[in-house]
C-alpha positions as CSV (number, residue, x, y, z in Angstrom):
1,X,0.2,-15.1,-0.1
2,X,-2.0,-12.0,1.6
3,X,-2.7,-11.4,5.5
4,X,-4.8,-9.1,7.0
5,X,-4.7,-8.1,10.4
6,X,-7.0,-5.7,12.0
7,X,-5.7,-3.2,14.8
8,X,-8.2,-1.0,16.5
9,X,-10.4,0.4,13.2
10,X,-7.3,0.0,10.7
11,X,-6.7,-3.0,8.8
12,X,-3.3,-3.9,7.9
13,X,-2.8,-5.8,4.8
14,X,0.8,-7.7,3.7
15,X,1.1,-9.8,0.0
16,X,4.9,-11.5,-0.8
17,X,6.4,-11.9,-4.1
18,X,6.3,-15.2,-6.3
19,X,6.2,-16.6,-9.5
20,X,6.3,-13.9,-12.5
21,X,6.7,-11.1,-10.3
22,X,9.9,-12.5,-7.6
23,X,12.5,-12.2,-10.5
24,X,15.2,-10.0,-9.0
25,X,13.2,-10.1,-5.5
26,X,16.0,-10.3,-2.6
27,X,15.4,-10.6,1.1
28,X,13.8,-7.8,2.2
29,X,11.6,-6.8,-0.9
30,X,10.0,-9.8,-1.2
31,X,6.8,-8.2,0.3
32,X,4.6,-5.3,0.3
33,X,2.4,-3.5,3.3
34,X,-1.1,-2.5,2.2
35,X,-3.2,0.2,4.3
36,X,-6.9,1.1,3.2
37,X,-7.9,4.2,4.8
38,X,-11.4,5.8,5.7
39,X,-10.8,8.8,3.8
40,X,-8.6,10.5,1.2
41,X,-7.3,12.8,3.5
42,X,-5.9,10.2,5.6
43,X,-4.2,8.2,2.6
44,X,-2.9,11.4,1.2
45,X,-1.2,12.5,4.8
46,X,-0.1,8.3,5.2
47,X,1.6,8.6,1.8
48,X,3.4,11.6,2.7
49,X,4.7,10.4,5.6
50,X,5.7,6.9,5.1
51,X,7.2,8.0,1.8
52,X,9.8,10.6,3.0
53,X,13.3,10.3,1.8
54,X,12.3,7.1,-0.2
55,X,11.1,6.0,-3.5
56,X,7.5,6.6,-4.7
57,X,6.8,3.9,-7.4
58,X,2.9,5.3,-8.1
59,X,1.9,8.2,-6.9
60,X,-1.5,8.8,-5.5
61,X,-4.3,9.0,-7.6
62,X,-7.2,7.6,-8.5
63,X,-7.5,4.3,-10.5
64,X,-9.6,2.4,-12.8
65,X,-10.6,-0.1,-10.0
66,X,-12.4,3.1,-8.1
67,X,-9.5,3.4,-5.4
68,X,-7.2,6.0,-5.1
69,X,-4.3,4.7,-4.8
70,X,-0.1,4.9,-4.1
71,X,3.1,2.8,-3.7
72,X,6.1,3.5,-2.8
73,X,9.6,2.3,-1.1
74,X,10.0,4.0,2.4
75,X,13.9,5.2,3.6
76,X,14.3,1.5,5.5
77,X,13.4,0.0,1.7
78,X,9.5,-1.1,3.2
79,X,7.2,-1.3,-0.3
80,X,3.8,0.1,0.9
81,X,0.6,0.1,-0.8
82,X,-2.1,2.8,0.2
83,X,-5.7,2.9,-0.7
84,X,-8.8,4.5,-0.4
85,X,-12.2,3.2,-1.7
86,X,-13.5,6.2,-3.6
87,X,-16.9,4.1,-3.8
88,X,-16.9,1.0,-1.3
89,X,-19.1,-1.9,-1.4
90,X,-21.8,-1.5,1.0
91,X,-21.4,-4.4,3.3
């Protein structure tokens, strides 16, 4: 399942684990915070941050998909996602 939930001009995201992808999932990474930011500044200084004194999984970079992109497991064991949208979708 995904949520979003806007605060002010940010957009928090969450997604849990199932099926395929909960083998070996335990309480408490069993879900994953996604933030999309306005520039790639801001998801570069986010990433470095939130990722101190944990795990990065994918640094950030940019993707396939158009995004650059990162996850990581913070120090408190929090998996984050972090995005920006190199070329976003005019709305």
């Amino acid at each position: 399942m995904h949520i979003s939930y806007p605060i002010g001009d940010t957009v928090l995201m969450g997604s849990d684990a199932g099926g395929e992808w909960a083998k070996g999932v335990t309480v408490g990474n069993n879900f994953s915070v996604s933030v999309n930011t306005d520039s790639q500044q801001e998801a570069d200084r986010l990433f470095d941050m939130l990722s101190e004194n944990g795990k990065i999984t994918m640094p950030m970079n940019k993707t396939f998909w158009g995004s650059y992109f990162g996850m990581f497991t913070d120090q408190f064991g929090i998996q984050w996602m972090i995005t920006f949208d190199v070329n976003p979708k005019s709305k």
